[in-house]
KOLFIVO-703527 format. One record per atom (N, C-alpha, C, O): residue number from 1; x, y, z; residue in one letter. Coordinates in nm, 4 decimals, decimal comma. Layout:
<recs>
   resi          X          Y          Z   resn
    NUM          X          Y          Z      A
...
</recs>
This chain:
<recs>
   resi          X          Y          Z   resn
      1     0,5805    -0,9386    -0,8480      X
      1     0,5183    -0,8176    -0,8004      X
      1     0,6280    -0,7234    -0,7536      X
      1     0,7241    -0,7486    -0,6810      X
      2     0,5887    -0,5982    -0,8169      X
      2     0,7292    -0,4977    -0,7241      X
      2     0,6408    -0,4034    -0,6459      X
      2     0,5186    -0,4151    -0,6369      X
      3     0,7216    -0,2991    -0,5845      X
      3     0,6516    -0,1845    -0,4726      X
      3     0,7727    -0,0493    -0,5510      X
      3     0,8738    -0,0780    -0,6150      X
      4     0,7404     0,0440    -0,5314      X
      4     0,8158     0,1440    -0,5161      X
      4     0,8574     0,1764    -0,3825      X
      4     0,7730     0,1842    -0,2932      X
      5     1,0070     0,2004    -0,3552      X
      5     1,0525     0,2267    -0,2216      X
      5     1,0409     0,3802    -0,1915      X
      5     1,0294     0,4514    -0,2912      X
      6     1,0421     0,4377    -0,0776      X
      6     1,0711     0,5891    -0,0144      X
      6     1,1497     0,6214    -0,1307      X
      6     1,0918     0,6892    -0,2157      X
      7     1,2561     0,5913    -0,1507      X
      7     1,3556     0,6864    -0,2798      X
      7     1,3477     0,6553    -0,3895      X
      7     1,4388     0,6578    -0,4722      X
      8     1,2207     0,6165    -0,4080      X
      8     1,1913     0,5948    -0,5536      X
      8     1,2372     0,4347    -0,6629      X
      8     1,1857     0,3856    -0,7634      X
      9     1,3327     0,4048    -0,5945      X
      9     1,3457     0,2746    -0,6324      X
      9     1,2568     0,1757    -0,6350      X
      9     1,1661     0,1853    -0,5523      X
     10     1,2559     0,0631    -0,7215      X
     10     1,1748    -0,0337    -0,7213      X
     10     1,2008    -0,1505    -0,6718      X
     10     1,2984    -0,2066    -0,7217      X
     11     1,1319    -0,2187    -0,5704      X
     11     1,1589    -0,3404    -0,4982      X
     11     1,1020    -0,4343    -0,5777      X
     11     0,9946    -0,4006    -0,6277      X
     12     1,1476    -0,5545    -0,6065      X
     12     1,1123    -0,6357    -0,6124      X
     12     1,0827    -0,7865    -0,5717      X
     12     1,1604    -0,8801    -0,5912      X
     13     0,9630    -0,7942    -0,5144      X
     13     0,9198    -0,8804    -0,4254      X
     13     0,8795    -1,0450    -0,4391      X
     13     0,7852    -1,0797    -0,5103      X
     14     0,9711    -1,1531    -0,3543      X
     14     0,9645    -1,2135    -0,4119      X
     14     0,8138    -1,3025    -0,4172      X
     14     0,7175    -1,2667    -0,3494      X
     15     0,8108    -1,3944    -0,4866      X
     15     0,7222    -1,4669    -0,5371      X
     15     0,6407    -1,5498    -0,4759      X
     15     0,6647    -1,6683    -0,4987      X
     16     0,5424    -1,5250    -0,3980      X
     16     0,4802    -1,6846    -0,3633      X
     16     0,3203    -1,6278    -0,3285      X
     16     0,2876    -1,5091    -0,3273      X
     17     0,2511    -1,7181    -0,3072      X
     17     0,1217    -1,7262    -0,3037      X
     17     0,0856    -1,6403    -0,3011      X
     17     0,1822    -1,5644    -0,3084      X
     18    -0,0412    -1,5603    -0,2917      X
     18    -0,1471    -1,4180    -0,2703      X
     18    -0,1807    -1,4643    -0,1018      X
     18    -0,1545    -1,4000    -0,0001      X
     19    -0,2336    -1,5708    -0,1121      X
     19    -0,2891    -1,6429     0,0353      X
     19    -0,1823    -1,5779     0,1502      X
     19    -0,2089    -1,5168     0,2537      X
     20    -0,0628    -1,6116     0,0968      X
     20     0,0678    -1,5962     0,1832      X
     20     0,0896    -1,4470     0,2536      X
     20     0,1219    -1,4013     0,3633      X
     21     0,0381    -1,3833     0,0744      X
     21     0,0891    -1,2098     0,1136      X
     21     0,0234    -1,2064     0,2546      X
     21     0,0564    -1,2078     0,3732      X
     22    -0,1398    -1,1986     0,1400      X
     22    -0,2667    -1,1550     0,3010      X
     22    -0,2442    -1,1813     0,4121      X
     22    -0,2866    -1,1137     0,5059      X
     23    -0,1602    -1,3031     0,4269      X
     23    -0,2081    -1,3457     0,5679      X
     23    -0,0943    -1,2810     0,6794      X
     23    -0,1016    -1,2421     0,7959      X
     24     0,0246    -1,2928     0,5676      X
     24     0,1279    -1,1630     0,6509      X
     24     0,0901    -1,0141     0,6764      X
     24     0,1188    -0,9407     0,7709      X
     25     0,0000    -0,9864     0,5371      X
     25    -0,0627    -0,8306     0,5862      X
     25    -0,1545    -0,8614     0,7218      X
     25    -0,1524    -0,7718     0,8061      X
     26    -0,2191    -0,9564     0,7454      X
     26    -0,2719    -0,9936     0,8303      X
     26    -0,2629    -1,0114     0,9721      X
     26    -0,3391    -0,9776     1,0627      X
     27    -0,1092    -1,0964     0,9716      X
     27    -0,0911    -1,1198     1,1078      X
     27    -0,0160    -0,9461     1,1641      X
     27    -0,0327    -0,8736     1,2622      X
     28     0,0557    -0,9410     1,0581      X
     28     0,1542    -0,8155     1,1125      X
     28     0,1229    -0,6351     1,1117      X
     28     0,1951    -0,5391     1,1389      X
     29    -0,0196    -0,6474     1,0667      X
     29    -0,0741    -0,5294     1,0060      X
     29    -0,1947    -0,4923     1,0651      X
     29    -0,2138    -0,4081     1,1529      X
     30    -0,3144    -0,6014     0,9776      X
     30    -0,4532    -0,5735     1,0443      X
     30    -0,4760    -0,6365     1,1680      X
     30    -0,5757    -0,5806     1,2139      X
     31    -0,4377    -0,7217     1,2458      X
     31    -0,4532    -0,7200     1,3946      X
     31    -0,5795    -0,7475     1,4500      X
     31    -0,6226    -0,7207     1,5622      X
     32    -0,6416    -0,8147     1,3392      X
     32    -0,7855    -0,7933     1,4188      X
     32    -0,8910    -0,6830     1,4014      X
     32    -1,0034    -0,6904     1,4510      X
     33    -0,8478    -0,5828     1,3293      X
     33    -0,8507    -0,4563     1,3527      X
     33    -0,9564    -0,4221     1,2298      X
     33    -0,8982    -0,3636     1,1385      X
     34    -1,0926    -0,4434     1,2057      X
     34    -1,1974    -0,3914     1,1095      X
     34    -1,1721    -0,2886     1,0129      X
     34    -1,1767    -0,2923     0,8899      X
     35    -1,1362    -0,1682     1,1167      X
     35    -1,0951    -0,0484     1,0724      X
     35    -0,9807    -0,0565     0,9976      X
     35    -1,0074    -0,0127     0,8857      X
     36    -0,8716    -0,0897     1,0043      X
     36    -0,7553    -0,1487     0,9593      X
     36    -0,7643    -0,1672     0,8465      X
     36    -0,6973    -0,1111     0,7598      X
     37    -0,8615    -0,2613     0,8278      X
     37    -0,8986    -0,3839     0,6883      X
     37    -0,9681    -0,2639     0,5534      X
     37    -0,9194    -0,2756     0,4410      X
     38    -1,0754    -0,1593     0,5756      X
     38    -1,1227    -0,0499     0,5354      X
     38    -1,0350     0,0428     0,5254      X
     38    -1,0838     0,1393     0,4666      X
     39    -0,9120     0,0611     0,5597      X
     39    -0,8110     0,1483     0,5784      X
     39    -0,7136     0,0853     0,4309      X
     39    -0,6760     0,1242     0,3203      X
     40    -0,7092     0,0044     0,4902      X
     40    -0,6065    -0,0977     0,3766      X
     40    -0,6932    -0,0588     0,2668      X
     40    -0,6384     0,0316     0,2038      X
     41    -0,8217    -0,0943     0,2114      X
     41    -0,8904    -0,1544     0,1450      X
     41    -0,8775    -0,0095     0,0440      X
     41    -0,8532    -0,0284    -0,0751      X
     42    -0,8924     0,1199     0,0892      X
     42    -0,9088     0,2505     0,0573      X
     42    -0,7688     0,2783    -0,0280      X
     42    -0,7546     0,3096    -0,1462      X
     43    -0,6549     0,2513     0,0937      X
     43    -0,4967     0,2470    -0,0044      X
     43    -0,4840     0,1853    -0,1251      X
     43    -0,4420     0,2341    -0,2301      X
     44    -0,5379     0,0327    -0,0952      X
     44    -0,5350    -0,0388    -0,2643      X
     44    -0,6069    -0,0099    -0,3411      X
     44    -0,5618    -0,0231    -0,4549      X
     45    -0,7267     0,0342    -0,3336      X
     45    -0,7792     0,0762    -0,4541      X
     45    -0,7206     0,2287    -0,4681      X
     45    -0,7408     0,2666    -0,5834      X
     46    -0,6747     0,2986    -0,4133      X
     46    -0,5904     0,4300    -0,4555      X
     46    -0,4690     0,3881    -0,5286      X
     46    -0,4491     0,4368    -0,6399      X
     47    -0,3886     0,3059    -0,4801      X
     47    -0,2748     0,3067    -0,4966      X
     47    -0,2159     0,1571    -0,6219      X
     47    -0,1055     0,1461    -0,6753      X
     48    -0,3374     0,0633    -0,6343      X
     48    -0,2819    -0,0021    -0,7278      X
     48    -0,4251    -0,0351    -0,7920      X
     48    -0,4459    -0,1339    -0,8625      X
     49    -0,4937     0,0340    -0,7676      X
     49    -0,6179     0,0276    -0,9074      X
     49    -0,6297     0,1922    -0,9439      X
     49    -0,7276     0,2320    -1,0071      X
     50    -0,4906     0,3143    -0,8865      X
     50    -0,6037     0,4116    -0,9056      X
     50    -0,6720     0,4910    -0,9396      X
     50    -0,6625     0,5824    -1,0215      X
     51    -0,8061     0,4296    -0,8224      X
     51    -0,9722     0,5105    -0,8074      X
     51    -0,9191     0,6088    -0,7844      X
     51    -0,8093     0,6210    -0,7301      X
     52    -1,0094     0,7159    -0,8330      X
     52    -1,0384     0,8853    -0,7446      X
     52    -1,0751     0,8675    -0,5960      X
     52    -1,1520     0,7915    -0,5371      X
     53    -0,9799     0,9796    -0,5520      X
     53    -1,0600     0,9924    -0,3651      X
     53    -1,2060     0,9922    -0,3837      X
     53    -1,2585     0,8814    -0,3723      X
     54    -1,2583     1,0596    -0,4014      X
     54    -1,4398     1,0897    -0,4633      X
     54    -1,4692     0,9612    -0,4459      X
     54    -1,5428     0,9359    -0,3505      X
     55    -1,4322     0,8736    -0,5116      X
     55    -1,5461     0,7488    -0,5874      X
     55    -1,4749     0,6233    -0,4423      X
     55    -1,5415     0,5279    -0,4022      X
     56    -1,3587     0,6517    -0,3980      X
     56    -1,3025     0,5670    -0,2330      X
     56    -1,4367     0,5703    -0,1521      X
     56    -1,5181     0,4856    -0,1153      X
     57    -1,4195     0,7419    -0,1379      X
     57    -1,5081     0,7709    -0,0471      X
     57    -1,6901     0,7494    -0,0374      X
     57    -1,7802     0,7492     0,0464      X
     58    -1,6654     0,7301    -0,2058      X
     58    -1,8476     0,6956    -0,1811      X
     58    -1,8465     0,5363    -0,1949      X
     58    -1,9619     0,4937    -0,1897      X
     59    -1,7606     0,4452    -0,2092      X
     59    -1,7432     0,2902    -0,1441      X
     59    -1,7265     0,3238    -0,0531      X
     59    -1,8386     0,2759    -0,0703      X
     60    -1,7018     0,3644     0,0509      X
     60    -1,6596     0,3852     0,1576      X
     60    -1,7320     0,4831     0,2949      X
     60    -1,7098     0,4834     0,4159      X
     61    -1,8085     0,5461     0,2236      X
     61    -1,8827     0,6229     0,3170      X
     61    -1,8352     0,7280     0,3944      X
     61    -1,8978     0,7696     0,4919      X
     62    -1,7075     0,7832     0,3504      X
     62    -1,6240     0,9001     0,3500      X
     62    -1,6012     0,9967     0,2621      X
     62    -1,6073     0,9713     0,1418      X
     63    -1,5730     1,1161     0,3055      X
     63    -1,5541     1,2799     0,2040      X
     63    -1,4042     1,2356     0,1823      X
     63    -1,3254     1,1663     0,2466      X
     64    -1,3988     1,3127     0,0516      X
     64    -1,2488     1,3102    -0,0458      X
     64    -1,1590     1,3496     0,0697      X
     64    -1,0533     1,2868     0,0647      X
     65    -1,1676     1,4434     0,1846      X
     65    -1,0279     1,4937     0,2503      X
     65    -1,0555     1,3768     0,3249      X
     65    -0,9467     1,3225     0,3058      X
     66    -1,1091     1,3077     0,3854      X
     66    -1,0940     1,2019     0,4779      X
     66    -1,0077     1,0627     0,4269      X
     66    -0,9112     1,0081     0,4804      X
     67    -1,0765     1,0303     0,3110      X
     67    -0,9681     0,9501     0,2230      X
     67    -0,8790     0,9748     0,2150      X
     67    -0,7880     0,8954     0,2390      X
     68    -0,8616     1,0843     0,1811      X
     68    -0,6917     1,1168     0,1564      X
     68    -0,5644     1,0845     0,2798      X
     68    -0,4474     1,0464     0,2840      X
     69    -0,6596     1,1219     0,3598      X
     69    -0,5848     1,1008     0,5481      X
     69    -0,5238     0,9759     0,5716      X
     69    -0,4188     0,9409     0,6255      X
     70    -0,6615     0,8914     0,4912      X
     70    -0,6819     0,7431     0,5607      X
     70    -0,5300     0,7275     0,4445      X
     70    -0,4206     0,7228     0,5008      X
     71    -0,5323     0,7230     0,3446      X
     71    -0,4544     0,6866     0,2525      X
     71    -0,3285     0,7157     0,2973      X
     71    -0,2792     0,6102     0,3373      X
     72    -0,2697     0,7859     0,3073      X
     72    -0,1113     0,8706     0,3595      X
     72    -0,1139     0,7825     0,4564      X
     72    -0,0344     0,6886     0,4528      X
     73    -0,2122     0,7965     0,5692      X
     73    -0,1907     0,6628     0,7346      X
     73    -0,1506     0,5693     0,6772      X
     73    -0,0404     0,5301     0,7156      X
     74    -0,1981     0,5133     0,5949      X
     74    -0,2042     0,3378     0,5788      X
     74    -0,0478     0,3557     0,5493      X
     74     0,0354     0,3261     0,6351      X
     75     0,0018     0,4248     0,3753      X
     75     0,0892     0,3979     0,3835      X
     75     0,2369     0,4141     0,4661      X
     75     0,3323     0,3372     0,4542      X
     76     0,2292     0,5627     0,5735      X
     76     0,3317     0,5483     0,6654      X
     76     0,3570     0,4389     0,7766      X
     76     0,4635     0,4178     0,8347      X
     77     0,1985     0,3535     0,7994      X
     77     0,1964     0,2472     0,8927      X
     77     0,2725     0,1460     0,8178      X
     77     0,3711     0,0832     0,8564      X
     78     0,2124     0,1400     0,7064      X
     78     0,2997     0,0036     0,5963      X
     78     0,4393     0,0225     0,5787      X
     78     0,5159    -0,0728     0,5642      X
     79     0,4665     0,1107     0,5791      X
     79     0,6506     0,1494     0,5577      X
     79     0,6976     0,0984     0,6800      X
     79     0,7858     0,0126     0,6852      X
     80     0,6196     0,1680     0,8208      X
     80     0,6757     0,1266     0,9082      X
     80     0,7070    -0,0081     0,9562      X
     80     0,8109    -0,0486     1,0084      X
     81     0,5687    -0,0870     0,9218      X
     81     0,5586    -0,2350     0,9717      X
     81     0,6536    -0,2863     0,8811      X
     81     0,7393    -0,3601     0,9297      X
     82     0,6579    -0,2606     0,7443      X
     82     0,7269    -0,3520     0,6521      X
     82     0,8441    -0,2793     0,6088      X
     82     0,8561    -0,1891     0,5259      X
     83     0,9186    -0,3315     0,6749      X
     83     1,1094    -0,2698     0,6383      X
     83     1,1327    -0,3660     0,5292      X
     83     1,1154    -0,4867     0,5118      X
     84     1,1845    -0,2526     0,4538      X
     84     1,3007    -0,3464     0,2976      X
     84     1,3757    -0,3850     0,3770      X
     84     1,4464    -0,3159     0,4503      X
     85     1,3649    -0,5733     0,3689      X
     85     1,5260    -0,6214     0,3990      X
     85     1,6518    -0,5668     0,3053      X
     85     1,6514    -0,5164     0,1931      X
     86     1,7300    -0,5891     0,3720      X
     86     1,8324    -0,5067     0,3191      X
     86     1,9133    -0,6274     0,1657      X
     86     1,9960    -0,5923     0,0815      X
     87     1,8665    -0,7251     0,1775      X
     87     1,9250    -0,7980     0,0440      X
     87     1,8056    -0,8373    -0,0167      X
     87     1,7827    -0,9568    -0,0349      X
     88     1,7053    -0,7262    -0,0594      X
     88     1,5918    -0,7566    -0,1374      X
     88     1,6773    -0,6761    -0,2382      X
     88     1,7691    -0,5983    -0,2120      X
     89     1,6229    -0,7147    -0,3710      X
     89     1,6879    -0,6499    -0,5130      X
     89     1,6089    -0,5081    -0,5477      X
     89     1,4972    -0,4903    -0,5962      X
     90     1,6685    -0,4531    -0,5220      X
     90     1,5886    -0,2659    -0,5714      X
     90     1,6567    -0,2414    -0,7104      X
     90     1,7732    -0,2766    -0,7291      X
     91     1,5833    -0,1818    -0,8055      X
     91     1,5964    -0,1536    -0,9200      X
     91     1,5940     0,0260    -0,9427      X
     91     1,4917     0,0905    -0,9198      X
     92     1,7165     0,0870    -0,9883      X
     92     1,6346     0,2213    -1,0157      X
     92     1,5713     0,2730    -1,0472      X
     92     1,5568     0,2190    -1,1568      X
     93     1,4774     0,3810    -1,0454      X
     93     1,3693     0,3747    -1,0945      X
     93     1,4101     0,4811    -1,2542      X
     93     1,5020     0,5630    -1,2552      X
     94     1,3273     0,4561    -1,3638      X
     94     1,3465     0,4965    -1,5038      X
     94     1,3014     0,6544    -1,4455      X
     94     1,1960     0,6838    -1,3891      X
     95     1,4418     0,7634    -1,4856      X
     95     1,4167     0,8820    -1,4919      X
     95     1,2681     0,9354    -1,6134      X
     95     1,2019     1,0367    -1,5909      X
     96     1,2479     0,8635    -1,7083      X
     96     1,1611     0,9522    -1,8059      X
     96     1,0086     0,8684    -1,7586      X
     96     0,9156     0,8955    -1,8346      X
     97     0,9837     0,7992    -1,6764      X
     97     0,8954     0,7445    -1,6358      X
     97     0,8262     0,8624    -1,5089      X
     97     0,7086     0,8854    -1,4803      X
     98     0,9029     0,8968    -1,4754      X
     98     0,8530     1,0435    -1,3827      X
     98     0,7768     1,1344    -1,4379      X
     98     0,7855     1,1698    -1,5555      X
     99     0,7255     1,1621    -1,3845      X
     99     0,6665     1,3003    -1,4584      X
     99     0,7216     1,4619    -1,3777      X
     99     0,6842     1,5698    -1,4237      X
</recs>
């Protein structure tokens, strides 16, 4: 699995269970936190299935500008909580792959 970093580079993350990821998004992220979990839930389907804000928000029971909010939050919280170690392997990212 990789991520794209702040500068565009690609991380690549290493390998182990799904169980494992969650439960680190879990301990270090959602907190207990309902809202959190619906917050998250809105980012991934934006960001690695993505849905239209529109169609978030009607799973979700929110207007397109509200999604959008929730979306940007999640991911500046996720950057924050989750720092690139510094000897994870980043890949550059392909200039013609940009648009």
């Amino acid at each position: 699995m990789s991520m794209i970093n702040q500068e565009g580079g690609k991380v690549v993350l290493p390998r182990q269970d799904p169980n494992e990821f969650w439960s680190l998004i879990e301990k270090h992220y959602i907190e207990g936190d309902e809202t959190r979990w619906r917050n998250l839930a809105a980012w991934v389907l934006r960001e690695q299935a993505g849905w239209p804000y529109e169609r978030i928000g009607q799973a979700l029971g929110h207007d397109r500008g509200h999604v959008y909010r929730i979306v940007g939050q999640v991911q500046d919280e996720m950057r924050k909580t989750f720092r690139q170690p510094a000897d994870w392997p980043v890949q550059s990212p392909d200039k013609e792959e940009r648009p």
